[in-house]
BALOBA-1460 file (C-alpha; in Angstrom, 3 decimals):
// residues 277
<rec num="1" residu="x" x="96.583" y="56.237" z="-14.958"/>
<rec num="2" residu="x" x="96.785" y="59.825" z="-16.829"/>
<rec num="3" residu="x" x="94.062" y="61.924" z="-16.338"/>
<rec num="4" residu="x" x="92.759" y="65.359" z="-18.032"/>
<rec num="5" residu="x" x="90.075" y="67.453" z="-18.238"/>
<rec num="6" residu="x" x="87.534" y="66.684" z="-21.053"/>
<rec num="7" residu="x" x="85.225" y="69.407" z="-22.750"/>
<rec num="8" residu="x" x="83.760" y="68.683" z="-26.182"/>
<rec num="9" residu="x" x="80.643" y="69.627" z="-28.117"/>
<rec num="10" residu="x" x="82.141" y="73.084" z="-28.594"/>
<rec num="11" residu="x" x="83.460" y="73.357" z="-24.956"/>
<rec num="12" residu="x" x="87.087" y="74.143" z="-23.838"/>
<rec num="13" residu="x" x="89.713" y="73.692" z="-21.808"/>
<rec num="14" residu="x" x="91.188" y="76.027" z="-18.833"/>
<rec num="15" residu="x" x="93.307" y="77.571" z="-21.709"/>
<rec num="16" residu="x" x="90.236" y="78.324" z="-24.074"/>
<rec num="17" residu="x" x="91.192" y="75.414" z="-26.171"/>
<rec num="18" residu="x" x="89.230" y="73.004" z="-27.937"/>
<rec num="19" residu="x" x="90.096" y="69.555" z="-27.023"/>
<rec num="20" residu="x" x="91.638" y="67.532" z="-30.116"/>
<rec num="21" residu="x" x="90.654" y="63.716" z="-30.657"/>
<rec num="22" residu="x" x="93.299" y="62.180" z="-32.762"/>
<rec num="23" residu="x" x="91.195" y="58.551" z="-34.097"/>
<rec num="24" residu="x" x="93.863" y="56.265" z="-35.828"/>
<rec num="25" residu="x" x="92.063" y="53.429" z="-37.223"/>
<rec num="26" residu="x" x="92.959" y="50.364" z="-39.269"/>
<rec num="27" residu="x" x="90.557" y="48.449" z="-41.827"/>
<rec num="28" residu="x" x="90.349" y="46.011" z="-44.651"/>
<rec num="29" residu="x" x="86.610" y="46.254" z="-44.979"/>
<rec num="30" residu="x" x="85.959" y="49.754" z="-43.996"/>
<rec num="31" residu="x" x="83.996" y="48.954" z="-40.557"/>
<rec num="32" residu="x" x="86.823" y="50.394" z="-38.831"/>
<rec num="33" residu="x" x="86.898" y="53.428" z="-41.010"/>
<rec num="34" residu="x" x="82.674" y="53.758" z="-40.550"/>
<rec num="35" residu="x" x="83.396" y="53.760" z="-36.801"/>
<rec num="36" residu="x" x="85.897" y="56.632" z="-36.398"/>
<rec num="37" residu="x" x="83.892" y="58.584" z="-38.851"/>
<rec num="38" residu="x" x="80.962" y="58.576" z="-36.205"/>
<rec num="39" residu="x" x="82.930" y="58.533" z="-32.985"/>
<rec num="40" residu="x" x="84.814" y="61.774" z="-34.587"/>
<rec num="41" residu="x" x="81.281" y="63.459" z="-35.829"/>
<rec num="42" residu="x" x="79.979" y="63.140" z="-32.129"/>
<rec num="43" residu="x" x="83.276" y="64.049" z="-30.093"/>
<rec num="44" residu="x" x="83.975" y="67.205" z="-32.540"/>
<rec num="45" residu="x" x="86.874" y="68.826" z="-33.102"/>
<rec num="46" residu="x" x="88.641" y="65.023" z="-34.468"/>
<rec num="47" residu="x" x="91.243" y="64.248" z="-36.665"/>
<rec num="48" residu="x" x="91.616" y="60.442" z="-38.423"/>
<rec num="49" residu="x" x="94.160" y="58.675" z="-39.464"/>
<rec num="50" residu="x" x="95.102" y="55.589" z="-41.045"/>
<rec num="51" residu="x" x="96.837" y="52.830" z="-39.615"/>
<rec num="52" residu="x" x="98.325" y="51.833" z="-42.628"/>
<rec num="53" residu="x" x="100.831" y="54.495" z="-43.194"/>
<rec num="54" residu="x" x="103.478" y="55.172" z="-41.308"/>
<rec num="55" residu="x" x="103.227" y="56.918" z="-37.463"/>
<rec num="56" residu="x" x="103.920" y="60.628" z="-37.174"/>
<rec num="57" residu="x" x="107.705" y="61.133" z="-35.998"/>
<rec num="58" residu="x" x="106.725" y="63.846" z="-33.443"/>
<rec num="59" residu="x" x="104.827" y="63.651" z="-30.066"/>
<rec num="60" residu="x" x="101.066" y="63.267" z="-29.923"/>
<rec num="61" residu="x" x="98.389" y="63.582" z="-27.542"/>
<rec num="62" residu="x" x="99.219" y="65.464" z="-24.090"/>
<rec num="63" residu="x" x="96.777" y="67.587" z="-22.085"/>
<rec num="64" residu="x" x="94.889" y="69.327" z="-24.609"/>
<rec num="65" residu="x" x="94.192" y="66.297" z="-26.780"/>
<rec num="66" residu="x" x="93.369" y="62.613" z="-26.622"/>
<rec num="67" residu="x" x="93.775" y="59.346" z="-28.631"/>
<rec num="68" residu="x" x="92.097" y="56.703" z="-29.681"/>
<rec num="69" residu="x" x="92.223" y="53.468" z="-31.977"/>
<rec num="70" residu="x" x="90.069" y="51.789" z="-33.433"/>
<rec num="71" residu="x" x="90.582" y="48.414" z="-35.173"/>
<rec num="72" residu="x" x="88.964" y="44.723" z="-36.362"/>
<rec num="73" residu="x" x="89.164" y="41.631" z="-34.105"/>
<rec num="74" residu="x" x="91.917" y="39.407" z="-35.853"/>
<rec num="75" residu="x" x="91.901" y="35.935" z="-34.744"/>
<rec num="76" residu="x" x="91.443" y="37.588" z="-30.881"/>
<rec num="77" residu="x" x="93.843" y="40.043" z="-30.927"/>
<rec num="78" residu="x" x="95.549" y="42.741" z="-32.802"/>
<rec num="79" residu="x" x="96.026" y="43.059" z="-36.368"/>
<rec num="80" residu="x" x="99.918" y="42.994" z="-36.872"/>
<rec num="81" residu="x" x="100.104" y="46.327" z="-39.325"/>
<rec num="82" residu="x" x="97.815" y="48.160" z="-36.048"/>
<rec num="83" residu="x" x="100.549" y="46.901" z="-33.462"/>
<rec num="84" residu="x" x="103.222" y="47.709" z="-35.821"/>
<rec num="85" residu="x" x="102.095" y="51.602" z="-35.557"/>
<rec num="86" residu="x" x="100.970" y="51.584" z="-32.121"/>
<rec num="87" residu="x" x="104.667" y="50.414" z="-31.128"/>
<rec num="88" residu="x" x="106.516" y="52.856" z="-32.949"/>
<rec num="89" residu="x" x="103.435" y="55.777" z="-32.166"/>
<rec num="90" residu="x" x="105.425" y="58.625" z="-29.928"/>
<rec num="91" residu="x" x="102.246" y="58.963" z="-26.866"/>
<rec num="92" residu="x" x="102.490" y="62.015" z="-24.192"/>
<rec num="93" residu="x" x="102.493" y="59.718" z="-20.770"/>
<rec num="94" residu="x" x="99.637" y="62.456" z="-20.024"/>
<rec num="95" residu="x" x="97.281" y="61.261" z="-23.073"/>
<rec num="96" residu="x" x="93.982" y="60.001" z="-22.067"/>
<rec num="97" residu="x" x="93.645" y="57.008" z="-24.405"/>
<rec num="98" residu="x" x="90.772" y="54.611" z="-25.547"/>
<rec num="99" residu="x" x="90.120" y="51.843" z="-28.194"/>
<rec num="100" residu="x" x="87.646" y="50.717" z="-29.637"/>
<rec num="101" residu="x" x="87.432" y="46.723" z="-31.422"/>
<rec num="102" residu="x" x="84.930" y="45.875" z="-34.186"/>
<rec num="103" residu="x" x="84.171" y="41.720" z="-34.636"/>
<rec num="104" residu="x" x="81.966" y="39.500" z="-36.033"/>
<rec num="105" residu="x" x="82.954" y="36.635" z="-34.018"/>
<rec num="106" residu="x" x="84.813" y="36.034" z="-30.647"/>
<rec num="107" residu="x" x="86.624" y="39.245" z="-29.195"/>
<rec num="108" residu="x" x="88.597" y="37.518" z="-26.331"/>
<rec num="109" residu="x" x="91.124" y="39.360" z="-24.736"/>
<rec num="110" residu="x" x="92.098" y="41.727" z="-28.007"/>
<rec num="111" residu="x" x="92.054" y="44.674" z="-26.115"/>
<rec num="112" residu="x" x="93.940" y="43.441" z="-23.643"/>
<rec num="113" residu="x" x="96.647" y="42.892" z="-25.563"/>
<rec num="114" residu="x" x="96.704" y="46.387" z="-27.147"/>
<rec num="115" residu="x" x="97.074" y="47.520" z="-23.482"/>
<rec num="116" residu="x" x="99.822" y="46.098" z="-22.870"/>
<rec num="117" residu="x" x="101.816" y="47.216" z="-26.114"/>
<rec num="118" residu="x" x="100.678" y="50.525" z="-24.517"/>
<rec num="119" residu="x" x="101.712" y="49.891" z="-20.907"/>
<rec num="120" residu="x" x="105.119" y="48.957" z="-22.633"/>
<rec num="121" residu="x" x="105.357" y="52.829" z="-23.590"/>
<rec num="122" residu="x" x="104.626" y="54.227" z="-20.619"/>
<rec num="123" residu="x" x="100.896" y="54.447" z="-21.075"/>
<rec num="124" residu="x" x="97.875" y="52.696" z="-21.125"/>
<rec num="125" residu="x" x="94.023" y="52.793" z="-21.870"/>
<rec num="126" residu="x" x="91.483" y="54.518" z="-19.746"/>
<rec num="127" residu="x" x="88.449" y="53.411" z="-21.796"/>
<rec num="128" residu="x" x="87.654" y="50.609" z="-24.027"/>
<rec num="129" residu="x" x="84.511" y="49.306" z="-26.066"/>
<rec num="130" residu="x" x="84.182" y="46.030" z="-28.241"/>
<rec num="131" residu="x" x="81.306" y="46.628" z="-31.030"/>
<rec num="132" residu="x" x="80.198" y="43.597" z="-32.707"/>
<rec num="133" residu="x" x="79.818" y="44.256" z="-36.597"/>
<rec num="134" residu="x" x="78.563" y="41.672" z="-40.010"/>
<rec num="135" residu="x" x="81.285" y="39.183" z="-39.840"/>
<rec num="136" residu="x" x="82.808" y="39.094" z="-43.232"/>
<rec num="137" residu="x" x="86.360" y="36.753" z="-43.110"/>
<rec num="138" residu="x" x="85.640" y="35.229" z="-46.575"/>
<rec num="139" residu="x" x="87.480" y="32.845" z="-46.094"/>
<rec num="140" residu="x" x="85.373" y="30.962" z="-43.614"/>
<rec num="141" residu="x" x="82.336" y="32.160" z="-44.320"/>
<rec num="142" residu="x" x="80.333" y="34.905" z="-46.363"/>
<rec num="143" residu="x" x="78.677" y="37.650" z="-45.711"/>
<rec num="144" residu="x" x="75.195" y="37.203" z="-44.483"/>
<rec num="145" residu="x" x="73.082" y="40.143" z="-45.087"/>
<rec num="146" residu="x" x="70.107" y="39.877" z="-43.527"/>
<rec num="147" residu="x" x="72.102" y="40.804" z="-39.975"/>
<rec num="148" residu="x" x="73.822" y="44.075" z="-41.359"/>
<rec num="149" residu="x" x="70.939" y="46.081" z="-40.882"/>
<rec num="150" residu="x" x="70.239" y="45.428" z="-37.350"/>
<rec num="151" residu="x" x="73.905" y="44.984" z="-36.003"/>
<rec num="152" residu="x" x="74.579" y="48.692" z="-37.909"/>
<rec num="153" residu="x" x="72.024" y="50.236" z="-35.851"/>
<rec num="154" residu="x" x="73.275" y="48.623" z="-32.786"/>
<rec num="155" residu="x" x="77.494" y="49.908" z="-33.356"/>
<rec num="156" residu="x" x="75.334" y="53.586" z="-33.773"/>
<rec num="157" residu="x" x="73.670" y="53.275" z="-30.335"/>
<rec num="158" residu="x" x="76.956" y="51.786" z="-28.871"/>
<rec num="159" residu="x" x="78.873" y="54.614" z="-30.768"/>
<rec num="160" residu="x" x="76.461" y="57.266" z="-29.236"/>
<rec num="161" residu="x" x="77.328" y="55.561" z="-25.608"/>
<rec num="162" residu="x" x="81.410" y="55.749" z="-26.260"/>
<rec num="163" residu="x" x="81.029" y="59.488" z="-27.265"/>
<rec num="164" residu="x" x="79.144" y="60.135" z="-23.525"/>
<rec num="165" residu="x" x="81.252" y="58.138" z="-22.087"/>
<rec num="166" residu="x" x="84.661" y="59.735" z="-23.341"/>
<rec num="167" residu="x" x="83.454" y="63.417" z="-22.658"/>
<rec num="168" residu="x" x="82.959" y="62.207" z="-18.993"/>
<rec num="169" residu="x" x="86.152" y="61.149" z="-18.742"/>
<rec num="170" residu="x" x="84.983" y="57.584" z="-17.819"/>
<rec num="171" residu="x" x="88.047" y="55.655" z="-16.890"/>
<rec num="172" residu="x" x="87.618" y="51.873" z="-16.846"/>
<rec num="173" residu="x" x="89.418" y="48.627" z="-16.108"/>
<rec num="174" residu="x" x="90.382" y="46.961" z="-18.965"/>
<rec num="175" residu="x" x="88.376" y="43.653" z="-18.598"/>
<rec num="176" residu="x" x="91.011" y="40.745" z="-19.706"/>
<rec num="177" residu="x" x="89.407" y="37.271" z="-21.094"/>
<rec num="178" residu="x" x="91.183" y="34.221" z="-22.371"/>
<rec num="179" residu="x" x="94.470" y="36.046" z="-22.991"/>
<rec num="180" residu="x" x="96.248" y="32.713" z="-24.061"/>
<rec num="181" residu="x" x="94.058" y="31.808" z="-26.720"/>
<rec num="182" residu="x" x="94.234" y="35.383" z="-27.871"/>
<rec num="183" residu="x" x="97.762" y="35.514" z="-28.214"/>
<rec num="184" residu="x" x="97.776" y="31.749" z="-29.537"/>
<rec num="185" residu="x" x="95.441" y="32.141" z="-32.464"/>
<rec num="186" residu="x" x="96.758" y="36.227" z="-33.038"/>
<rec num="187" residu="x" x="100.288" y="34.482" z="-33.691"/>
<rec num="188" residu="x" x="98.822" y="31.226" z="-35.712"/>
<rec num="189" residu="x" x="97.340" y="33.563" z="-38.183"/>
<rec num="190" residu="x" x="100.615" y="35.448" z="-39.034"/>
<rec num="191" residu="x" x="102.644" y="31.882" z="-38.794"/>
<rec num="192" residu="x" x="104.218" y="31.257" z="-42.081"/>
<rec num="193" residu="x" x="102.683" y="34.256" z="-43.833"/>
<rec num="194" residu="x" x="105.559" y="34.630" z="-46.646"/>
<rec num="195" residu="x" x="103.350" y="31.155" z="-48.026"/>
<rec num="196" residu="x" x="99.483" y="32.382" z="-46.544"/>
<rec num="197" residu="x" x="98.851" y="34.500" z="-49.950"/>
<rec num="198" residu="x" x="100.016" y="31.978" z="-52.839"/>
<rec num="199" residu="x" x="96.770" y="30.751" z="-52.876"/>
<rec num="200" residu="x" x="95.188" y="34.162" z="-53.840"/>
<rec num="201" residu="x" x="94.296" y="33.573" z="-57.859"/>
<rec num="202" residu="x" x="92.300" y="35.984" z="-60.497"/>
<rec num="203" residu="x" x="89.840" y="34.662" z="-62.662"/>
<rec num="204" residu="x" x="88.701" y="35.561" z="-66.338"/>
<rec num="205" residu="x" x="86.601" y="38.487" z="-64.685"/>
<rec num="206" residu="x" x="89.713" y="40.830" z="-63.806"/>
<rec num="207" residu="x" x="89.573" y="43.707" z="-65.401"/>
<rec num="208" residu="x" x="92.720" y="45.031" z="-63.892"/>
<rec num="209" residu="x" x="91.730" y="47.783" z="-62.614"/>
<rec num="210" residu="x" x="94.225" y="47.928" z="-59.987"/>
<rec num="211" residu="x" x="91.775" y="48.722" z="-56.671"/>
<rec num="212" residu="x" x="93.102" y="45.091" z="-55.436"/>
<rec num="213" residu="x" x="96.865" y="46.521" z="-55.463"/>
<rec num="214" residu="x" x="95.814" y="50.552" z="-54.209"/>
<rec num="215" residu="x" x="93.371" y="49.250" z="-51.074"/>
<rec num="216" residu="x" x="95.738" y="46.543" z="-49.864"/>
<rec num="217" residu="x" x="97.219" y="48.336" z="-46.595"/>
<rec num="218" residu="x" x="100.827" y="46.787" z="-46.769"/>
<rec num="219" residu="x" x="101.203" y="47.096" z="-50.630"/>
<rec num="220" residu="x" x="101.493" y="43.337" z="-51.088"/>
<rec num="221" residu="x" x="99.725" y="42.992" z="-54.757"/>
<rec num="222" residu="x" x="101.740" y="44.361" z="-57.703"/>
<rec num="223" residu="x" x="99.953" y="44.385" z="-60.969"/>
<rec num="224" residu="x" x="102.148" y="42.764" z="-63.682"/>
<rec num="225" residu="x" x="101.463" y="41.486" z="-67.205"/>
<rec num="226" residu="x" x="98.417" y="42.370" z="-66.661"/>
<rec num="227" residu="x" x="97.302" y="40.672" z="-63.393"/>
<rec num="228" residu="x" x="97.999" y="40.963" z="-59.305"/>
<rec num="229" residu="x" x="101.012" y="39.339" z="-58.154"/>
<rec num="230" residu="x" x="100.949" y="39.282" z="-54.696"/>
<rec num="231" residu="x" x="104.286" y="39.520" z="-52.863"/>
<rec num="232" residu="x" x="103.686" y="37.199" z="-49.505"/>
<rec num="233" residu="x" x="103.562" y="39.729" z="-46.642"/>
<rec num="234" residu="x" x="100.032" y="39.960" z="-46.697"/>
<rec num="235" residu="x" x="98.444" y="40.842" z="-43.720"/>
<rec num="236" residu="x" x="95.186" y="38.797" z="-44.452"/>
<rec num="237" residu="x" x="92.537" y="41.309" z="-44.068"/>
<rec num="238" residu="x" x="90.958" y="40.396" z="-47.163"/>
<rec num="239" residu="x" x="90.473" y="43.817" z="-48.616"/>
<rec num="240" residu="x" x="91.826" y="42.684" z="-52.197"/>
<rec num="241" residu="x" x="88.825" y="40.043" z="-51.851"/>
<rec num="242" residu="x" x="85.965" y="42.192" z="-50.519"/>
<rec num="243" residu="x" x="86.503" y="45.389" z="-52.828"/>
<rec num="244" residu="x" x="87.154" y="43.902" z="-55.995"/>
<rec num="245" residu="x" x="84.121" y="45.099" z="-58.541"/>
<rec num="246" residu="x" x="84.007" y="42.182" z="-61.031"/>
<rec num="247" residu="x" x="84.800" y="39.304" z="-57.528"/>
<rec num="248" residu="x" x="87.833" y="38.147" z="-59.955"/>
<rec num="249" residu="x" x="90.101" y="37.776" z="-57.071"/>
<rec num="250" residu="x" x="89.278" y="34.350" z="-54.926"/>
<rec num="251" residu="x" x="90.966" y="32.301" z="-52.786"/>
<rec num="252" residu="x" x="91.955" y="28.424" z="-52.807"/>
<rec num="253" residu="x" x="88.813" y="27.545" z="-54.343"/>
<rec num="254" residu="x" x="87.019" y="28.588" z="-51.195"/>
<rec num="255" residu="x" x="85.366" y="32.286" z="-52.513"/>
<rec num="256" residu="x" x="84.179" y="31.382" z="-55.539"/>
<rec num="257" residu="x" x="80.452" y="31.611" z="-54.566"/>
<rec num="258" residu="x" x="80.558" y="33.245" z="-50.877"/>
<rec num="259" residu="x" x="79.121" y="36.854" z="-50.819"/>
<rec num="260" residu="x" x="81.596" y="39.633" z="-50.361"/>
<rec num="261" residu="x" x="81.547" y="42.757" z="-47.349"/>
<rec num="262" residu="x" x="82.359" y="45.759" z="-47.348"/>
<rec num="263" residu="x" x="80.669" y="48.752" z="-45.175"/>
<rec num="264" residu="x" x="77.854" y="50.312" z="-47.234"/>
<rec num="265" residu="x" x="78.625" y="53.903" z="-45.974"/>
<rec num="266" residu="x" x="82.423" y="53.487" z="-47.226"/>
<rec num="267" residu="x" x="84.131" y="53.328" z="-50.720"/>
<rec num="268" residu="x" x="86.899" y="52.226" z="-51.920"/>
<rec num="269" residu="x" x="88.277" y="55.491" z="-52.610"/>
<rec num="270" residu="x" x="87.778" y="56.216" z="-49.255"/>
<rec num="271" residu="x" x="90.117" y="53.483" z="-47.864"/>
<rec num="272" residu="x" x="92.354" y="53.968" z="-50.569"/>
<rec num="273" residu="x" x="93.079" y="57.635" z="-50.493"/>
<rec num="274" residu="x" x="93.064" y="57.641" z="-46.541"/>
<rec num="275" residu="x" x="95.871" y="55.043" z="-45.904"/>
<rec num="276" residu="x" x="97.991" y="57.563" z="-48.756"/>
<rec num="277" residu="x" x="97.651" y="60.623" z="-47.586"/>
């Protein structure tokens, strides 16, 4: 397992260098996003990007710098965009890496799995953390409020307890949990996805203001006469659902009167310019 030396909070290196986090994150509801943002404040010296665009061609990470991801639970594993970029992500061998997983329900062996895309490239995770945030998959369930409160102070202690952690250089053993059931439900919820987003309708209330089409993170909804048309490789993180302002997108009769998530201390714009730039 790759090691380096660590020095943050204004510290540096042998060279007089100040260590570089890279935080690449992916989101739908901005939890994700919310995360990095704090990690990054208490590491210093960080740099985010968005899982949704395209990786960077050239090397990253190496002595003086070290990576991390940070992504939501998808049916116990990865979502596919996240492992899309992580495969095709160019990562020194020498890179101390870490992840971090956001979920509202069961976390299983998620982690585990983005290890092992990693050990595939000749690297692998030195540090993990699972933070459990307001589960929000509309189309199960809405969004209960009265737990955001509490489970948002709890991902800032955890957050606070990563950031130590990482400028010890804590190495850990990826703890593995129900890996089949992980990589059974991860694949059920991308089966026949081409047909997964024909049941996504507008109602009356769309104003087309096109926030559906500019969030969505694999630029599945086209706007045309007037309405989204989505183009069936959706990735179902239900960002088109969560941010719209007027709730005119639903889904198979399902959303109508479920309450909508997205993280309070993230906008729209936020998401939105992030994935584009």
């Amino acid at each position: 397992m790759c090691q380096i030396n660590i020095y943050l909070f204004g510290k540096k290196n042998e060279e007089g260098r100040k260590l570089k986090t890279i935080i690449y994150y992916f989101t739908g509801t901005g939890n994700s996003l919310y995360l990095a943002r704090q990690l990054g404040k208490q590491l210093g010296n960080y740099q985010i990007e968005s899982m949704a665009k395209d990786p960077p061609t050239q090397e990253v990470g190496g002595p003086n710098e070290y990576i991390g991801f940070i992504f939501p639970i998808y049916y116990w594993g990865l979502p596919r965009k996240a492992k899309q970029f992580i495969k095709k992500l160019n990562i020194s061998k020498e890179t101390y890496c870490f992840a971090i997983a956001n979920y509202g329900g069961l976390k299983f062996d998620a982690i585990g799995l983005l290890n092992e895309v990693l050990k595939q490239k000749g690297s692998q995770l030195s540090y993990d953390e699972a933070i459990k945030m307001p589960g929000n998959y509309i189309i199960n369930y809405g969004s209960k409020s009265p737990e955001k409160t509490e489970l948002m102070k709890t991902a800032n202690f955890k957050i606070d307890e990563v950031a130590q952690a990482i400028t010890k250089k804590e190495v850990h053993h990826i703890r593995r949990f129900g890996t089949r059931i992980s990589k059974w439900g991860n694949n059920m919820i991308y089966k026949n996805i081409e047909k997964f987003d024909e049941k996504f309708t507008v109602n009356e209330n769309c104003n087309v203001c096109s926030i559906c089409s500019d969030i969505c993170p694999v630029q599945n909804i086209k706007l045309k006469d007037q309405k989204p048309i989505w183009q069936h490789h959706c990735e179902r993180c239900m960002a088109c659902i969560q941010w719209c302002p007027t709730e005119a997108v639903q889904y198979d009769q399902k959303t109508d009167k479920r309450k909508r998530y997205h993280n309070p201390q993230v906008t729209a714009k936020d998401i939105i310019k992030s994935n584009k730039l």
